[in-house]
C-alpha positions in Angstrom: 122.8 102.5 136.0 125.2 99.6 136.3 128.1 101.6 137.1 125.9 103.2 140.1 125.1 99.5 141.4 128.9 98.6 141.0 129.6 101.5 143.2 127.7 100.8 145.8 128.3 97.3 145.9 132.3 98.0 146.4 131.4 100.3 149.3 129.2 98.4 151.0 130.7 99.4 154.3 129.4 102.7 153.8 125.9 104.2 155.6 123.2 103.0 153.3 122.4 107.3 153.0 125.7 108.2 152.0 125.4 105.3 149.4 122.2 105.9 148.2 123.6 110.0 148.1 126.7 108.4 146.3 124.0 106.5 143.3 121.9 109.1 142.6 124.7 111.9 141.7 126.8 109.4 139.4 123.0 108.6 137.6 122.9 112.1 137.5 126.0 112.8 136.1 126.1 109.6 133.6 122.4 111.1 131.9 124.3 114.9 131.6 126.5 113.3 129.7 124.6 111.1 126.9 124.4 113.3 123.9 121.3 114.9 122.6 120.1 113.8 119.6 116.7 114.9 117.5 113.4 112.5 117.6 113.0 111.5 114.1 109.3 110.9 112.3 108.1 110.4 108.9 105.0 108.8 107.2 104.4 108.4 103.7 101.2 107.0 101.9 99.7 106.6 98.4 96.3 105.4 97.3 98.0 103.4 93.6 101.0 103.4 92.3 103.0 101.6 90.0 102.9 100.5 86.1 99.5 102.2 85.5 100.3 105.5 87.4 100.6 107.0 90.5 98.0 108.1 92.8 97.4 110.2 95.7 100.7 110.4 96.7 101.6 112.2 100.6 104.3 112.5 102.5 105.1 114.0 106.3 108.0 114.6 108.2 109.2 115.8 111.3 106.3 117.7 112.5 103.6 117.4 109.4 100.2 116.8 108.6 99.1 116.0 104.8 96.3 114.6 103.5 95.0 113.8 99.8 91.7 112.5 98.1 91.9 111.3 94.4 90.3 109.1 92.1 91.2 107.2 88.8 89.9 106.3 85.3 92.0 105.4 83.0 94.0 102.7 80.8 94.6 99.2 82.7 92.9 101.1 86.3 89.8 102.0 87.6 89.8 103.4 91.5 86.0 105.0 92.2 87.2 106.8 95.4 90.4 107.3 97.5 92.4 108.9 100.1 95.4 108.9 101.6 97.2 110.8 104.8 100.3 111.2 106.6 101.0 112.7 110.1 104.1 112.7 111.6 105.2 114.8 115.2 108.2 115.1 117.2 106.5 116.8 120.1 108.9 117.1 123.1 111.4 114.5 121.6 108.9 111.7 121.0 108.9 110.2 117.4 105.2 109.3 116.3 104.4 108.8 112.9 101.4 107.3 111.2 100.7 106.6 107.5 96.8 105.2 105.8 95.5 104.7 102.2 92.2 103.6 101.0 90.7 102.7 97.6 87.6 101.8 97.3 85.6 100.1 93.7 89.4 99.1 92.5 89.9 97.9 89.1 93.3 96.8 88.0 94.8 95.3 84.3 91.1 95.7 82.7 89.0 93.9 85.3 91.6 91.1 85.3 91.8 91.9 89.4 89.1 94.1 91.4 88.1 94.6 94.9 85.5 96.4 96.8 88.0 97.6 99.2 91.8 98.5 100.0 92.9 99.9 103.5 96.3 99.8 105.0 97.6 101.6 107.4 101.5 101.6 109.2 101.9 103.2 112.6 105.6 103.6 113.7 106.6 104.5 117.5 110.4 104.5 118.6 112.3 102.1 116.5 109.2 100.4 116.4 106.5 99.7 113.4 102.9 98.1 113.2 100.6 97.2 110.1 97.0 96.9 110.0 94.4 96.8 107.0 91.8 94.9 105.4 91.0 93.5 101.8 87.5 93.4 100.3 86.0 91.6 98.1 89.1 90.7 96.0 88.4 89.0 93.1 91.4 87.7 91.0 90.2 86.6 87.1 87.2 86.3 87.6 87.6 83.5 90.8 85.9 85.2 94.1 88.2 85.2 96.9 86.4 87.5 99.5 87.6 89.7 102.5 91.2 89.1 103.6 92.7 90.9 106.8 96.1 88.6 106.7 99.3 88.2 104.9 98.2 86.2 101.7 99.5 85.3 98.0 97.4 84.2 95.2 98.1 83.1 91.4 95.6 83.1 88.8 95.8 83.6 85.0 99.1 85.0 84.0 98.9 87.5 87.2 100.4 87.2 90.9 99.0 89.1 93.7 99.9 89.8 97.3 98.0 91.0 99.7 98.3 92.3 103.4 101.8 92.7 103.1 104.0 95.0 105.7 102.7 98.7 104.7 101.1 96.9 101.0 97.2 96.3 100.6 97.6 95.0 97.7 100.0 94.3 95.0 99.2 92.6 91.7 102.2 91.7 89.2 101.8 90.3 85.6 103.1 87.3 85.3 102.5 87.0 81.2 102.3 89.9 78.9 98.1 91.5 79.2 97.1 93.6 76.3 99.8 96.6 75.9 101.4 95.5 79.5 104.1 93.6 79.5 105.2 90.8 82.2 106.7 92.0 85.0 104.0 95.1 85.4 103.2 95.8 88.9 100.7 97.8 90.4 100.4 98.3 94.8 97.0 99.8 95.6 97.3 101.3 99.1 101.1 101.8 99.9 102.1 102.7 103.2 105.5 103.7 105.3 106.4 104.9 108.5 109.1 105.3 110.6 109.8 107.1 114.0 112.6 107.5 116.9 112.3 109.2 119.9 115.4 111.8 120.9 116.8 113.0 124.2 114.6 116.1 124.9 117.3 118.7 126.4 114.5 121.0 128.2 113.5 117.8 130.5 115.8 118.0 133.2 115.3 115.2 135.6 114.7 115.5 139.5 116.0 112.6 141.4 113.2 110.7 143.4 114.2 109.6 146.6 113.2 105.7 146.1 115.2 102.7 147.2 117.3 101.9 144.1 116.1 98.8 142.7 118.0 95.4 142.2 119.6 95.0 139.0 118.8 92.1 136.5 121.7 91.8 134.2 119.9 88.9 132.1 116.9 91.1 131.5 119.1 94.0 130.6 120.8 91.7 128.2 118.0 90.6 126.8 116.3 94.1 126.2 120.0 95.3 125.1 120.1 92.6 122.2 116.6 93.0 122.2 117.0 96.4 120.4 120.0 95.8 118.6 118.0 93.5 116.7 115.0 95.8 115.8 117.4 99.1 115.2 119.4 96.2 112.5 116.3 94.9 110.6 115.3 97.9 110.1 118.7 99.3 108.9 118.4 96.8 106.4 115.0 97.8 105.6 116.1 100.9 104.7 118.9 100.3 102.4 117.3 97.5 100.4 114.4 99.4 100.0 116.0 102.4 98.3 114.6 103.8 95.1 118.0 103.7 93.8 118.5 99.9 93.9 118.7 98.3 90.2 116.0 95.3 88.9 118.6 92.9 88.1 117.0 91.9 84.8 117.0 94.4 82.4 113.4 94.1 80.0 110.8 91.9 80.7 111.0 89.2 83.4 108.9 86.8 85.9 110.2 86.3 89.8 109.4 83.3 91.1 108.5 82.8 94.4 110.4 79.9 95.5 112.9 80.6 98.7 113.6 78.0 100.9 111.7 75.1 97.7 113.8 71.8 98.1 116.4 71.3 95.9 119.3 68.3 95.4 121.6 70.3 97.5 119.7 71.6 100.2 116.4 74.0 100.4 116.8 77.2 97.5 118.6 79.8 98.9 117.1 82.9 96.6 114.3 83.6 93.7 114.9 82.2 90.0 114.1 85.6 87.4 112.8 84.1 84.3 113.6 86.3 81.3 114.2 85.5 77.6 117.8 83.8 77.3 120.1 87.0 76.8 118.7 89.5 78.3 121.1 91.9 80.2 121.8 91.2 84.1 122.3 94.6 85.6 124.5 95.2 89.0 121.7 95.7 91.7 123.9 98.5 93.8 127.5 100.4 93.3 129.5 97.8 94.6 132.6 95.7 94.0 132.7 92.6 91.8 134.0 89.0 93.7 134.3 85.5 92.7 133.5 85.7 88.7 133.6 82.5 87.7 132.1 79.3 87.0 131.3 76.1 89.0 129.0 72.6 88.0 125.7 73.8 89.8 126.0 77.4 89.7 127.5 77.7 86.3 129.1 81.2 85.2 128.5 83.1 88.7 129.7 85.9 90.3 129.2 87.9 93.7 128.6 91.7 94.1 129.4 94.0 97.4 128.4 96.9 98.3 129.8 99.4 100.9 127.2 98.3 103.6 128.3 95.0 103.9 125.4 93.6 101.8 126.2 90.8 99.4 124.4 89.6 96.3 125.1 86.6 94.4 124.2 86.0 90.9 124.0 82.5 89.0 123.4 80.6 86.0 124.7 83.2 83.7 124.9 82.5 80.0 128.2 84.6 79.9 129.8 87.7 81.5 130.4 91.2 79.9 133.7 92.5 79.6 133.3 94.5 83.1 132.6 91.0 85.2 136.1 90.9 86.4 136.9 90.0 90.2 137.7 93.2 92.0 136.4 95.4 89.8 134.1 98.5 91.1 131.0 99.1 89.4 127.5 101.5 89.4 124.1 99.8 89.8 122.9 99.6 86.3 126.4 98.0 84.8 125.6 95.1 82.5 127.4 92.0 84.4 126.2 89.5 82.5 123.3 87.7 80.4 120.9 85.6 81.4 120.9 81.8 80.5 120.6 78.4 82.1 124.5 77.3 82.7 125.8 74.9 85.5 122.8 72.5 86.4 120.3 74.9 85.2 121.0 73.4 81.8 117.2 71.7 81.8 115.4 74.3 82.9 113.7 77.9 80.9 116.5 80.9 80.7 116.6 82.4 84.1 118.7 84.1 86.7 119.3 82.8 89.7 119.5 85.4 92.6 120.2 85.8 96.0 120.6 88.8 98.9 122.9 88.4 101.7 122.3 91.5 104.5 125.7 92.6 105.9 127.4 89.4 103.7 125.0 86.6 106.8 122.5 84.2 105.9 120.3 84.2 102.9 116.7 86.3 103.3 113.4 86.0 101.1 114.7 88.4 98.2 111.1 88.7 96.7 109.2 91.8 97.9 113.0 93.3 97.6 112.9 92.2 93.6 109.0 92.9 93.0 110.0 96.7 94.8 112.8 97.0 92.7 111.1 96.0 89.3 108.1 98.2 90.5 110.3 101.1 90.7 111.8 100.4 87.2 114.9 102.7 88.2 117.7 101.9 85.7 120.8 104.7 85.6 121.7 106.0 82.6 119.4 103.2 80.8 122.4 101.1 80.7 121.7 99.0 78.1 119.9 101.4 76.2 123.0 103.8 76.4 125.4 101.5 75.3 124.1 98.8 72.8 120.8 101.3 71.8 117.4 100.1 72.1 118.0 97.3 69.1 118.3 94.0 70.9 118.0 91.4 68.3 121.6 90.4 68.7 122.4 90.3 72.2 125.6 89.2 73.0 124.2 86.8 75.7 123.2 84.9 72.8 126.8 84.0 72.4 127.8 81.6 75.2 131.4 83.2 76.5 133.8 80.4 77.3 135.5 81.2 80.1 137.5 78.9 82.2 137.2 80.6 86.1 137.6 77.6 88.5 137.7 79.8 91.5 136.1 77.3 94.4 132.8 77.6 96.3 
């Protein structure tokens, strides 16, 4: 519409009819020539899922209906009753899409957490996505912490849980080893996505309205402009760093603190410290290309990885590289890059990794639900270690500290 107004502003010495006349073809003429593209819609739900099994599992696109009730009694998880649906419609170009789970009696880890209650629900609408849901009656060893409808996180013995989260009721993780579980074992009762665009719908031919055209804002256009720029980027990054084919950087057994944005000596922490056992393979995240391997006083032996997207990754603390961690060098998510340890000024601290996730190589973000999805999903190709060094791990070469003199700069 602004090239109509700047139209009619340079001939303002013509008739006000002629003008109006003038606007209302080149509007016509400027929506003829937008190209048509589909609406888009999908929804996706499951009642459990995780390290103790999957449950109810639906999924709906473009112009679906599914629907699933299940329940569950077995090692580690006890669900008495569940369902879980997904609708999704694309009716005359409109994008809708909406996504619910619900557990009810839920047992998880032998009692260790329980709840009367799990709902979630995610209800997606042109670009746009809500969340809504409720917790019951949780109960986290043996502590009563009652009915929770927001965004919470609790710790109790040798177990972190999440609750409320985006399209997550709830989501315990293991912080210590439980029985035949190890640490690291995650389970997400009442997992929800949904996603929805609306397209240009090609039978809708518009009729032009003869109403006084109105006065343009170019600051509110702006605004709504960058407005949805924003959204249609978050959610782009969404997407790719919630792929199923993104790497656990640890490979084993490992913890992820929850400690972005904690103080440290040279400013606020700028990722999540992985504890694992001092050794233990560090696996490339995503295919990508390998930049600044090297080592500096606080990081220690570091390096950088970049994907195609733009998204960066930076890895720290490293006990010493394997022989693929050279600068420039392309590798598959799943390459070993490293071994965990506690170089640079992690020196007092327990073995860990110190990792970080850059979208489109900006600022830092929050990397844990990103690492707790990516541990969950326990997706490793070709079991790199496993396919190289065999499933022996007694002697890791991590164990070794490579020397390695990289004084690259910040």
């Amino acid at each position: 519409m602004s090239d109509c107004f700047a139209v009619v502003q340079a001939r303002r010495f013509v008739p006000v009819a002629a003008a109006f006349v003038l606007a209302v073809v080149l509007a016509l003429a400027a929506a003829a020539s937008r190209a048509e593209s589909p609406a888009r819609a999908r929804a996706e739900a499951a009642i459990a899922d995780g390290a103790l099994g999957a449950i109810g599992h639906v999924l709906a696109s473009g112009q679906q209906n599914r629907s699933r009730e299940s329940k569950a009694t077995r090692a580690g998880l006890s669900i008495d009753s569940g369902e879980a649906s997904a609708s999704a419609s694309t009716a005359s170009g409109q994008g809708a899409a909406q996504a619910s789970a619900a557990a009810r009696s839920v047992s998880l880890f032998d009692g260790l957490v329980t709840a009367y209650g799990v709902r979630r629900t995610a209800t997606a609408h042109d670009g746009d996505v809500s969340y809504d849901g409720k917790v019951e009656g949780l109960k986290i060893s043996g502590r009563l912490i009652g009915d929770k409808e927001s965004e919470r996180d609790y710790d109790g013995d040798g177990v972190h849980v999440s609750v409320n989260r985006d399209g997550t009721g709830l989501e315990a993780t293991l912080t210590r080893a439980r029985g035949r579980w190890p640490a690291g074992a995650t389970v997400v009762v009442a997992d929800v996505d949904a996603d929805a665009a609306d397209g240009t719908d090609p039978a809708a031919t518009p009729t032009p309205t003869a109403v006084p055209a109105p006065t343009p804002d170019p600051q509110a256009d702006k605004a709504r402009r960058a407005a949805a720029k924003a959204r249609r980027k978050a959610n782009a990054v969404q997407r790719r760093l919630t792929q199923r084919t993104i790497v656990f950087p640890v490979y084993g057994d490992a913890r992820v603190a929850e400690d972005f944005g904690a103080p440290r000596e040279i400013g606020a922490h700028q990722g999540n410290d992985v504890f694992a056992p001092f050794g233990a393979p560090v696996l490339a995240v995503a295919d990508g290309t390998l930049e600044k391997v090297g080592t500096l006083p606080i990081s220690g032996n570091r390096l950088w990885l970049r994907t195609k997207a733009g998204d960066t990754f930076f890895y720290a603390h490293l006990s010493a590289f394997s022989p693929d961690a050279v600068n420039g060098r392309n590798v598959t998510a799943g390459t070993v890059l490293g071994f965990v340890g506690n170089t640079g000024d992690a020196e007092p601290t327990p073995p860990h990794l110190h990792f970080e996730v850059h979208p489109s190589d900006k600022d830092a973000v929050d990397p844990h639900r990103y690492l707790l999805a990516w541990q969950k999903n326990g997706h490793v190709p070709g079991g790199a270690w496993l396919s190289r060094y065999g499933s022996d791990t007694a002697a890791r070469p991590g164990a070794l500290v490579e020397v390695r003199d990289f004084i690259t700069g910040s």
